[in-house]
C-alpha positions in Angstrom: -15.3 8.9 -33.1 -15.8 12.2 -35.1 -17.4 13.6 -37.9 -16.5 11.0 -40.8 -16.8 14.3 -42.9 -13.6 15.5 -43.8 -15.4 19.0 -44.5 -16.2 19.0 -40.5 -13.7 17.4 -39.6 -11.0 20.0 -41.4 -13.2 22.7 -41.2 -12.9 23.2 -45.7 -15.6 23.6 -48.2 -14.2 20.4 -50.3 -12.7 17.3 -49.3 -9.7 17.4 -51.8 -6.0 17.6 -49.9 -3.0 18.5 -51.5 0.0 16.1 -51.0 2.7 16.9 -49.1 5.8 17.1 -51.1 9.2 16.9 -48.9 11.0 19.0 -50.3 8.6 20.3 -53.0 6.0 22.1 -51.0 5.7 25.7 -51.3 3.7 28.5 -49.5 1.8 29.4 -52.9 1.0 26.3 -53.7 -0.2 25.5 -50.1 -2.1 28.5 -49.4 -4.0 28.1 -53.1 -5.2 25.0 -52.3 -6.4 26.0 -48.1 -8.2 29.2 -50.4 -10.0 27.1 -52.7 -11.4 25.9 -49.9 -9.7 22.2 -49.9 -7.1 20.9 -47.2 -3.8 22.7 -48.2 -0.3 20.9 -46.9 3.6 21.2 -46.9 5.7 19.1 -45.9 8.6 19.0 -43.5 10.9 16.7 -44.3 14.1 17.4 -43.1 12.9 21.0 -41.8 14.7 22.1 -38.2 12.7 23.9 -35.4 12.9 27.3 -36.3 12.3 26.4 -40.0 9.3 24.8 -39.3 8.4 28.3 -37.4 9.2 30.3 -40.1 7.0 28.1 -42.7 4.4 28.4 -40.7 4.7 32.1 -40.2 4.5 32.3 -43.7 1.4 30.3 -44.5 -0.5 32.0 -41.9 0.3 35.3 -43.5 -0.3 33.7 -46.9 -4.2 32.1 -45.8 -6.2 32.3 -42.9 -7.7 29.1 -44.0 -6.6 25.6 -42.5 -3.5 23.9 -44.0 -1.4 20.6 -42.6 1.8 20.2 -41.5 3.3 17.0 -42.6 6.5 15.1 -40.8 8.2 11.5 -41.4 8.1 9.6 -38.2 11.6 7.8 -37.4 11.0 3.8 -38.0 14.3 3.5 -35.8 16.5 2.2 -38.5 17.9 5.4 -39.7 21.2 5.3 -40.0 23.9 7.7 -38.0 26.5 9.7 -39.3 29.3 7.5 -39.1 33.0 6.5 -41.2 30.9 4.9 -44.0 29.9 8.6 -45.0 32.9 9.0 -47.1 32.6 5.9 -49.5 29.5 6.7 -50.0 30.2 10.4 -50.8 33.0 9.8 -53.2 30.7 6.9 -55.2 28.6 10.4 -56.2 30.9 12.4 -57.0 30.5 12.7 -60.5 26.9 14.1 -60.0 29.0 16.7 -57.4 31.2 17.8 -60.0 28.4 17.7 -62.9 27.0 20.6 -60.6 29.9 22.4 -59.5 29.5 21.1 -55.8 32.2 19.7 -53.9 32.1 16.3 -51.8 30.2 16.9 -48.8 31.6 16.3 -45.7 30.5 14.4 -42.7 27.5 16.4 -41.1 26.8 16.4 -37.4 23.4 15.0 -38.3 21.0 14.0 -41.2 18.1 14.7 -39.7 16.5 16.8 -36.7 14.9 14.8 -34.0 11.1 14.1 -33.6 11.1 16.3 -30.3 12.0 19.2 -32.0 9.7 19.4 -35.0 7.0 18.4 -32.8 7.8 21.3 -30.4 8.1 23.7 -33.6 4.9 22.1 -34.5 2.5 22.7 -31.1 3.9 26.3 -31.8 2.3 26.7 -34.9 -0.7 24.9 -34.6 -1.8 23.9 -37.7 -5.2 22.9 -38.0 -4.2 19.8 -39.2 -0.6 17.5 -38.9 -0.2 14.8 -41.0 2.5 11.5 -40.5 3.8 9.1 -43.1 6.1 6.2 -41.9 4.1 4.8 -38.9 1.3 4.9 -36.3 1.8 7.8 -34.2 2.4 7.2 -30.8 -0.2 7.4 -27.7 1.7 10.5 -26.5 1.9 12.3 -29.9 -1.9 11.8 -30.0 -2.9 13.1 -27.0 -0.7 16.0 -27.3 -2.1 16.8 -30.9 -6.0 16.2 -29.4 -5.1 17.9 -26.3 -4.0 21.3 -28.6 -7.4 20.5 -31.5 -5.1 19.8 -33.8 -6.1 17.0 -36.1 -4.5 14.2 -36.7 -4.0 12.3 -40.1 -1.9 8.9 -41.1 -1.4 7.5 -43.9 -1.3 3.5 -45.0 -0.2 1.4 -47.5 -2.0 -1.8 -46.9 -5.1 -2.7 -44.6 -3.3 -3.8 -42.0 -1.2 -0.3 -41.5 -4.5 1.8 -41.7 -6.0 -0.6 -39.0 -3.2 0.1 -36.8 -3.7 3.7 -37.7 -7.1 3.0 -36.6 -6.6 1.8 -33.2 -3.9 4.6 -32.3 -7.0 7.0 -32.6 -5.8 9.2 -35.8 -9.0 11.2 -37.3 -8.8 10.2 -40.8 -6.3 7.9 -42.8 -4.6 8.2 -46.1 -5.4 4.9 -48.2 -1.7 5.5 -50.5 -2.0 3.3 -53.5 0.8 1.7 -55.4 0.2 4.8 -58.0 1.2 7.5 -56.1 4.4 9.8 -56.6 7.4 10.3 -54.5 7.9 7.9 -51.4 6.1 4.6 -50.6 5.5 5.0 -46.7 5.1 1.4 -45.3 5.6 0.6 -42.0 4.9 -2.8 -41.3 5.9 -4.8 -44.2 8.9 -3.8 -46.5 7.5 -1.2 -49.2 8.5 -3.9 -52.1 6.2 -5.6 -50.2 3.4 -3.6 -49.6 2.5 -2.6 -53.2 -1.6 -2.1 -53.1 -3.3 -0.5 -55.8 -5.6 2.3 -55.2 -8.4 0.5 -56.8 -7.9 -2.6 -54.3 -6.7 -0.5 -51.2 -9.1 2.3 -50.6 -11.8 0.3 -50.3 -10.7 -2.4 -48.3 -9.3 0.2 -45.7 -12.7 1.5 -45.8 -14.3 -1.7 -44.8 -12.1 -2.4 -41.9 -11.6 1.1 -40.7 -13.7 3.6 -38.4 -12.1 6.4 -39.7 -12.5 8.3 -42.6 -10.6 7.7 -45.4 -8.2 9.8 -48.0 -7.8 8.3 -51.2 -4.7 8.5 -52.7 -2.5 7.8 -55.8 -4.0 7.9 -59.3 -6.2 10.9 -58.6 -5.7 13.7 -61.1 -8.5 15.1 -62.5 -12.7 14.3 -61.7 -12.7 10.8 -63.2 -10.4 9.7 -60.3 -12.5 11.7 -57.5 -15.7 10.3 -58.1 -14.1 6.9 -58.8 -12.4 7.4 -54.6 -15.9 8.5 -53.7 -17.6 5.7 -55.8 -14.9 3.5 -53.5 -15.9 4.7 -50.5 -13.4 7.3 -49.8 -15.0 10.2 -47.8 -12.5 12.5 -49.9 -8.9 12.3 -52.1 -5.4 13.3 -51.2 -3.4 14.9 -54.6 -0.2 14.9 -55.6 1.4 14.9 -59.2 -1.8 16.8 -60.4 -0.9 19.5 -58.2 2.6 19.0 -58.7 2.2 20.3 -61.9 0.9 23.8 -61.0 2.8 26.8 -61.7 2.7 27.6 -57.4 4.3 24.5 -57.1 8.1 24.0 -56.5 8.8 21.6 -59.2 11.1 23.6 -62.3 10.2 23.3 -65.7 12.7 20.2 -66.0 9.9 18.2 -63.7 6.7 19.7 -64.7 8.2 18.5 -68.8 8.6 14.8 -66.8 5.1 15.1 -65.8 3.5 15.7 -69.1 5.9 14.0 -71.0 6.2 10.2 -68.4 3.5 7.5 -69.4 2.0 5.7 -66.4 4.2 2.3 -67.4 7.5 4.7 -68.0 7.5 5.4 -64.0 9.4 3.4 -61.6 9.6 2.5 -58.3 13.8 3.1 -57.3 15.7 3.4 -53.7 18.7 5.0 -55.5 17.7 9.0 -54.7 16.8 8.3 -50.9 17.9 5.1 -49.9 14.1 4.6 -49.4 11.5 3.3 -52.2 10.5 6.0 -54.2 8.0 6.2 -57.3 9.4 8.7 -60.2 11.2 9.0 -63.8 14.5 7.1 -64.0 17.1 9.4 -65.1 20.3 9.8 -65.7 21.0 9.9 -62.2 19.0 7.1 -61.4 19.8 4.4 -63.6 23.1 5.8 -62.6 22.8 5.0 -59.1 21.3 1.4 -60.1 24.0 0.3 -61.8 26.9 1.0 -59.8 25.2 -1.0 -57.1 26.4 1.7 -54.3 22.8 3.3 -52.0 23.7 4.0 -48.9 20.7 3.5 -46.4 18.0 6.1 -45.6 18.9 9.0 -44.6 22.9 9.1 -45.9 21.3 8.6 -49.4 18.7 11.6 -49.5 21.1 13.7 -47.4 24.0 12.9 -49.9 22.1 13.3 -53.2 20.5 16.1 -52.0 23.8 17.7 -51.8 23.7 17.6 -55.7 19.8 17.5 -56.7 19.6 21.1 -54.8 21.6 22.6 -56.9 20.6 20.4 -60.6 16.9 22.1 -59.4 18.5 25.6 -59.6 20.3 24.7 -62.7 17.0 23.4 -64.4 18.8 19.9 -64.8 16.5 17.7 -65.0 18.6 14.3 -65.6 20.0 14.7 -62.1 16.6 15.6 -60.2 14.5 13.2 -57.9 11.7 13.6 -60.4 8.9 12.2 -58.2 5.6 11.4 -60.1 2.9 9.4 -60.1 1.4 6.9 -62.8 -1.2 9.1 -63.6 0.7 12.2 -64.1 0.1 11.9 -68.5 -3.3 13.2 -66.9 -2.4 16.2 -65.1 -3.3 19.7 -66.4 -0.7 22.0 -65.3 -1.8 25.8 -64.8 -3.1 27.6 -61.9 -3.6 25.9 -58.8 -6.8 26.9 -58.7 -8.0 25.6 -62.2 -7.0 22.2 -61.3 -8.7 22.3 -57.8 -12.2 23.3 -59.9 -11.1 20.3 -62.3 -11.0 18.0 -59.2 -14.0 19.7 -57.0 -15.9 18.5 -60.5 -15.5 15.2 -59.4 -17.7 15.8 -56.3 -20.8 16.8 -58.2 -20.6 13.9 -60.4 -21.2 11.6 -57.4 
């Protein structure tokens, strides 16, 4: 096993990582986080070959420093593009019309295959790649050791980071119940698999060789020397950073952030088809009550045919409005002021 010290390990001067937000991330924000000399990350969700090519073109011209890639690895129950497209279309299409969109069509696919990120991925060698909906498999290890790229997973319970464990992954993401934006379970249902950070990280730390990422709940010092405290050998970030003015969010979901108390967030399969921690909305609630989500990925690919443009439009009410239940305590400003905020936490330990 390796250095259990994410600074070694990632070759960074702090062991703070920046969550990777599908279809959130941006270079800034990334490259900020790599300068102040934590883990930066973006994430690929949905991102084709030469996409992933070009993002990393332009983070390697934005930093010199390390940053992660981050991709969703298929659990094989994604659905196909298939006749059940249209009823599920047409169920959304007030949200089309509130945007000026029209019904999307059938697409040839939802998503590109694992092959081809990966191959877009060895081409950019990132200093790190990160994967959320599984254990990676003994090929995709190998390939990532075999190019020195490191490789992170990320758990919802102990029993997923143990199987992390025994694929050989360098370090694990503990993902608390708290955390923003997707709950990434893989053995157990999600609804299922709801650990809080407190109990998870560290649990995961006793039965794991690894090293371990806290995350969800961590926004500001308190919650990194509290990971630390745990165990944790560092702490992964997301609504904190979320916040920051490099980010992606619009003003509609940075106001959600400051203005969403931790027991006002919910946990909802209505944007993705997929459980999903954020602010119920219009949209949302919406969704919920006409009883109609198609399965993961229709549902992303669909709502995202509207959400895209609501983001332009600054329309908040028909966003995925991913947070966590600690976002009341995130800062907003530079990137770089709330990195110092966190790398606090590390002294105080």
């Amino acid at each position: 096993m390796g250095s259990s010290d994410l600074r070694d390990l990632f070759g960074i001067s702090h062991p703070i990582v920046l969550g990777a937000f599908g279809g959130l991330s941006s270079t800034a924000l990334t490259a900020s986080v790599s300068e102040s000399g934590g883990l930066g990350a973006y994430g690929l969700y949905g991102y084709d070959g030469d996409r992933i090519r070009e993002t990393a073109a332009a983070l390697r011209a934005a930093t010199q420093k390390p940053f992660a890639l981050n991709i969703w690895l298929p659990t094989g129950d994604e659905a196909v593009p298939g006749p059940q497209h249209t009823a599920f279309a047409h169920a959304l299409e007030p949200f089309y019309s509130a945007v000026g969109a029209e019904i999307p069509q059938r697409p040839e696919r939802y998503l590109p295959t694992l092959d081809e990120q990966l191959d877009a991925i060895w081409d950019a060698a990132p200093a790190v790649l990160s994967v959320v909906y599984g254990a990676p498999s003994a090929e995709l290890v190998a390939d990532a050791r075999g190019r020195g790229i490191r490789l992170v997973g990320t758990a919802t319970t102990v029993d997923e980071a143990v199987a992390l464990d025994e694929t050989g992954v360098d370090a694990i993401v503990a993902s608390g119940s708290e955390a923003a934006g997707h709950r990434v379970s893989f053995l157990k249902p999600a609804d299922e698999s709801l650990v809080g950070t407190f109990s998870l990280v560290p649990q995961v730390v006793d039965a794991v060789r690894a090293p371990v990422i806290a995350a969800g709940g961590v926004s500001d010092r308190r919650g990194v020397a509290a990971a630390l405290a745990l165990g944790a050998s560092g702490v992964q970030v997301g609504t904190a950073f979320l916040a920051a003015r490099e980010s992606a969010a619009n003003d509609a979901h940075r106001d959600a952030i400051r203005s969403t108390s931790a027991d006002a967030s919910v946990l909802t399969r209505a944007m993705s088809g997929r459980l999903a921690r954020g602010v119920r909305n219009r949209a949302v609630r919406a969704i919920e009550a006409g009883g109609m989500i198609a399965p993961f990925p229709i549902q992303n690919w669909l709502t995202g045919k509207f959400r895209t443009p609501a983001g332009q439009q600054n329309l908040g009410e028909l966003q995925s409005l991913w947070l966590g239940q600690s976002a009341p305590l995130a800062r907003g400003g530079s990137a770089a002021d709330i990195f110092a905020e966190l790398a606090a936490g590390l002294r105080s330990t």
